[in-house]
C-alpha positions as CSV (number, residue, x, y, z in Angstrom):
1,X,10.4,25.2,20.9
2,X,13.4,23.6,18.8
3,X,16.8,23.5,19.9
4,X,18.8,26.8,18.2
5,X,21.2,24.5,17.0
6,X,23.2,27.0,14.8
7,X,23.4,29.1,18.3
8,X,24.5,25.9,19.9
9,X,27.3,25.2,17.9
10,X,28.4,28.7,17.8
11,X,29.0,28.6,21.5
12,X,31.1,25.3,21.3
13,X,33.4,27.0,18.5
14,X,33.9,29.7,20.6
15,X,34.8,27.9,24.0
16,X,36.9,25.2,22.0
17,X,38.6,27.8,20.1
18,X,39.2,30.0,23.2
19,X,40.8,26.9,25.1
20,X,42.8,26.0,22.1
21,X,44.0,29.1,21.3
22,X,45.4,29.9,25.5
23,X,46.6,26.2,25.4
24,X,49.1,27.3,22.3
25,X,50.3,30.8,23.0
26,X,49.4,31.1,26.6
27,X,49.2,28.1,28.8
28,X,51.8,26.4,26.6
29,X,54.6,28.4,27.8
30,X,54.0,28.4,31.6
31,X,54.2,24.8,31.6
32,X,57.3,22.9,31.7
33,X,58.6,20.3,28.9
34,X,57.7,17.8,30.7
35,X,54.7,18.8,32.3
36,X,51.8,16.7,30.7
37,X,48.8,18.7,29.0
38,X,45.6,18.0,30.9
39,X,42.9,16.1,29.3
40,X,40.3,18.5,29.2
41,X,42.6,20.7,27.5
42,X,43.8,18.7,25.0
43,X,40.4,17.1,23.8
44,X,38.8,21.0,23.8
45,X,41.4,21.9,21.6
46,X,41.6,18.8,19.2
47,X,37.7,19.2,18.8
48,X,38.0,23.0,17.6
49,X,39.4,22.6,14.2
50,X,36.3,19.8,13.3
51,X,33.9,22.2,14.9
52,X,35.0,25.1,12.8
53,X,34.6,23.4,10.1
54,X,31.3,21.8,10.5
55,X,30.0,25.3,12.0
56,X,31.7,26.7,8.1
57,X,30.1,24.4,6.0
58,X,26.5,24.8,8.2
59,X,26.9,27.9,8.2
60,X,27.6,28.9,4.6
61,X,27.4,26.3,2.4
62,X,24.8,23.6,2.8
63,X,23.0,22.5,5.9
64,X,21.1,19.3,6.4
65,X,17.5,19.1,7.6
66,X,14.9,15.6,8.1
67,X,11.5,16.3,6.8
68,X,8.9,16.1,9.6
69,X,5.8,16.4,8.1
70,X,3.7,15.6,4.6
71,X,3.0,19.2,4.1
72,X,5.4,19.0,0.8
73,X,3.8,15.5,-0.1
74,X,4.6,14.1,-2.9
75,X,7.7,16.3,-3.5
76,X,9.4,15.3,0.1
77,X,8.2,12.7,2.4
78,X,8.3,12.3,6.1
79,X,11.5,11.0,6.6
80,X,13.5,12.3,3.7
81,X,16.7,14.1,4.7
82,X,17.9,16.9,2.6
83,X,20.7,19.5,2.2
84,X,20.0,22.5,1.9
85,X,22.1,25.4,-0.2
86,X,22.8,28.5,2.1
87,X,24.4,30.7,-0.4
88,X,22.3,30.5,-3.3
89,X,20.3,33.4,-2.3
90,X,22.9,35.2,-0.8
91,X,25.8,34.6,2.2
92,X,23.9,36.0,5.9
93,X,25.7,35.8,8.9
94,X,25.1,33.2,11.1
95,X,22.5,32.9,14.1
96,X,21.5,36.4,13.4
97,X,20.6,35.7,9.4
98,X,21.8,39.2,8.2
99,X,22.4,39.0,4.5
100,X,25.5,40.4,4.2
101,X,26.8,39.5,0.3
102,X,23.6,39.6,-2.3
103,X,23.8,36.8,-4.7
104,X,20.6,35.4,-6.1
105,X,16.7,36.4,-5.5
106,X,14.0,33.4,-4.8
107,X,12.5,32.1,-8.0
108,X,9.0,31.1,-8.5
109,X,8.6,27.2,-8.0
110,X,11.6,27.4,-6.0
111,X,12.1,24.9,-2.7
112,X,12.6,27.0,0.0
113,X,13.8,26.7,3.9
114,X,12.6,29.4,5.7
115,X,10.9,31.1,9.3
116,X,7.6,31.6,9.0
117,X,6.8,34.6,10.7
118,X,6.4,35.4,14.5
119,X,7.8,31.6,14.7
120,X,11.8,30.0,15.0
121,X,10.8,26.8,13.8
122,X,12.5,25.9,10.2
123,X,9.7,25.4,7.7
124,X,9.6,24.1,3.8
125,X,7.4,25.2,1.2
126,X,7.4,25.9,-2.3
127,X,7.7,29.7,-3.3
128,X,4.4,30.9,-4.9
129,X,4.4,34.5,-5.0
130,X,6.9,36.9,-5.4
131,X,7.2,40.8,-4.5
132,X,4.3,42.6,-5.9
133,X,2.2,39.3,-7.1
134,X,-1.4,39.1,-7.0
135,X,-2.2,35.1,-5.6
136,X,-5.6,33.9,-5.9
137,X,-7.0,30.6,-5.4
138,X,-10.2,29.3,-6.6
139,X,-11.3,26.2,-6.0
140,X,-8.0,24.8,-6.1
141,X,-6.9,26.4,-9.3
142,X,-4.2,29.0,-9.0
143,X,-3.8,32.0,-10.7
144,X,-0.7,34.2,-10.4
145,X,-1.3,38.0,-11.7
146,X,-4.1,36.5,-13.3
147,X,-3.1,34.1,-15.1
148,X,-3.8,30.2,-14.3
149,X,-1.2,27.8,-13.4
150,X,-1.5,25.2,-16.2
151,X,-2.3,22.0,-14.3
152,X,-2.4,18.7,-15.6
153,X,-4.0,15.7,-14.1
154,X,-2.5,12.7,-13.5
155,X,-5.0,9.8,-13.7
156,X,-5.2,7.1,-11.1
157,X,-2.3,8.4,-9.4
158,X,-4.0,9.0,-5.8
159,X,-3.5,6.3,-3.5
160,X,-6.7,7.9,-1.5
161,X,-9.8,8.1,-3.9
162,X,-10.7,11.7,-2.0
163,X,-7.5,13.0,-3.2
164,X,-5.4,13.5,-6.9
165,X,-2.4,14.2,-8.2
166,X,-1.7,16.9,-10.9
167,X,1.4,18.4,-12.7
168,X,1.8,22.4,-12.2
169,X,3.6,24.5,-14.1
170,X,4.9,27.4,-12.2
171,X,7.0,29.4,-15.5
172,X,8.6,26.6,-16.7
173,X,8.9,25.0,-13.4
174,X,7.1,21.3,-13.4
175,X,6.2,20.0,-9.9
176,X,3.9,17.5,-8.8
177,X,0.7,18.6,-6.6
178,X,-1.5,16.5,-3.9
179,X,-5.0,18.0,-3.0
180,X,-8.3,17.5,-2.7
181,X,-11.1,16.4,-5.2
182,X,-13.5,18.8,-3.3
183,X,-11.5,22.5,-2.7
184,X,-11.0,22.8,1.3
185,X,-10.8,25.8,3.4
186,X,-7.9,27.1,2.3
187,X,-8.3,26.0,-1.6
188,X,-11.9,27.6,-2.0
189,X,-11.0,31.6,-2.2
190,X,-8.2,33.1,-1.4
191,X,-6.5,36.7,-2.7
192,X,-4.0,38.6,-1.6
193,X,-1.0,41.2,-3.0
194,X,2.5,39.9,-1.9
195,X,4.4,43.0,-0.1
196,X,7.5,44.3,-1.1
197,X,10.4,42.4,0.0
198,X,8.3,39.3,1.0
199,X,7.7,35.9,-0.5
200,X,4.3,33.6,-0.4
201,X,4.9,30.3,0.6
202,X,2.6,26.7,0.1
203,X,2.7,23.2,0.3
204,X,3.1,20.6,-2.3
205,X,0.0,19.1,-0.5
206,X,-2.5,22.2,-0.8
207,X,-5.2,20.8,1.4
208,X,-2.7,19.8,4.2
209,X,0.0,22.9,4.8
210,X,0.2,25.4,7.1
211,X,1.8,28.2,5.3
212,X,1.7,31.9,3.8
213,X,-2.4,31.3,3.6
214,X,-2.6,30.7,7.5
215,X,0.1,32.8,8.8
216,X,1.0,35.1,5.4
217,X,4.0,36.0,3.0
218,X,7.3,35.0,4.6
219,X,10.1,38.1,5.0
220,X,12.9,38.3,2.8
221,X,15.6,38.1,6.4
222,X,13.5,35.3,7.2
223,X,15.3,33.2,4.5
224,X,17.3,30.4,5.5
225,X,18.5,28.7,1.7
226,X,17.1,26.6,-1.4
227,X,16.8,23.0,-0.9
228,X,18.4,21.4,-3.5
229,X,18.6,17.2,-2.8
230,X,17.6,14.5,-1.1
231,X,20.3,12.3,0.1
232,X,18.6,10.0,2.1
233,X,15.0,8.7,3.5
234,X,14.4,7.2,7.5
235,X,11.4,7.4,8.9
236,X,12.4,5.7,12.1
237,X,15.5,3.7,14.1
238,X,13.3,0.3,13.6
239,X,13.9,0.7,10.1
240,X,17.1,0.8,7.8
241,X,17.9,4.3,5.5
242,X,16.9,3.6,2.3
243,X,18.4,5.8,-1.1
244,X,15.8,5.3,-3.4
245,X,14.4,8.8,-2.9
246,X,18.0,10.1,-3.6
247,X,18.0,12.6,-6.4
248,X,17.6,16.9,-7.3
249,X,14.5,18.3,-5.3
250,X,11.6,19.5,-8.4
């Protein structure tokens, strides 16, 4: 299971900010002019103001993540590490994820962070389906409310012979897809009616994601934010960062 990080940093605010908060109008006044401040005390209580801030920022604004696996291949690589905008679909508290201010819905062709469902793990997908869409894919080809995706090939682009590369245009939105030359299991046929207040999820890479066609459409609390940049790529501490990738996510 992955460390709760958020949960993690939410207990260090609140013991640093406890500690700093006795040291100044309790602890402060029982001790005598010259009576030194012990060192535990004074390094809890200089490292509150820099965790509130962090947990802030994490918590409301933008939050970092490292991509783990090719699932969004080519969009994000393993490796690339990306920030993520937590209020563009609406300010939730933290740990918990209640949405608590409504600001924006998911749009189709969006980049989104998310929980799948029945699982704690952060995931990334693309957002497919909204509320109330009929998804079908046949052979690879997708239809929304039946009507086909417009995809357009993109010649000698594969780097593996088995696989290409096409351009998909989700209403307006122009992505780049990897899958198979020959449909796999979960390109061949696939339907299904997005419920109310849920969203379907896949992967750039179609024949190689786990996502709303293996576990289904993701809740609307299960919404962590939009993925908006990549600021870096490191695929490992033998190798140096490198900011070619840097740029707007598509």
């Amino acid at each position: 299971m992955d460390i709760n990080f958020p949960l993690i940093l939410l207990f260090l605010v609140m013991i640093s900010g406890v500690i700093w908060f006795s040291d100044r109008f309790i602890l402060s006044k029982k001790r005598g002019e010259d009576e030194p401040v012990p060192g535990w005390i004074e390094y809890s209580g200089s490292f509150f103001p820099v965790l509130l801030l962090v947990f802030v920022l994490r918590s409301f604004l933008f939050e970092p993540f490292q991509i783990p696996s090719g699932s969004m291949i080519p969009t994000l690589k393993v490796g690339d590490f990306i920030l993520v905008n937590k209020f563009t679909y609406g300010l939730r508290l933290p740990v918990i994820g209640t949405k608590i201010v409504p600001i924006n819905e998911p749009k189709r062709g969006d980049v989104m962070v998310f929980f799948p469902p029945n699982d704690d793990r952060y995931f990334i997908k693309r957002v497919i389906g909204l509320p109330g869409d009929e998804i079908r894919l046949r052979n690879n080809m997708l239809y929304i409310n039946g009507l086909l995706a417009e995809q357009t090939p993109l010649p000698d682009a594969a780097e593996d012979s088995r696989l290409e590369l096409i351009t998909e245009n989700l209403n307006g939105v122009v992505h780049t897809v990897q899958k198979n030359k020959v449909a796999g299991p979960l390109g061949k046929n696939y339907a299904l009616v997005v419920p109310e207040n849920h969203y379907f999820m896949m992967g750039d890479n179609r024949d190689n994601s786990s996502d709303s066609r293996v576990w289904g459409p993701v809740p609307e609390e299960n919404i962590v934010g939009k993925a908006v940049l990549i600021w870096m790529h490191w695929e490992s501490f033998g190798e140096l960062p490198s900011f070619d990738r840097a740029g707007t996510i598509n």
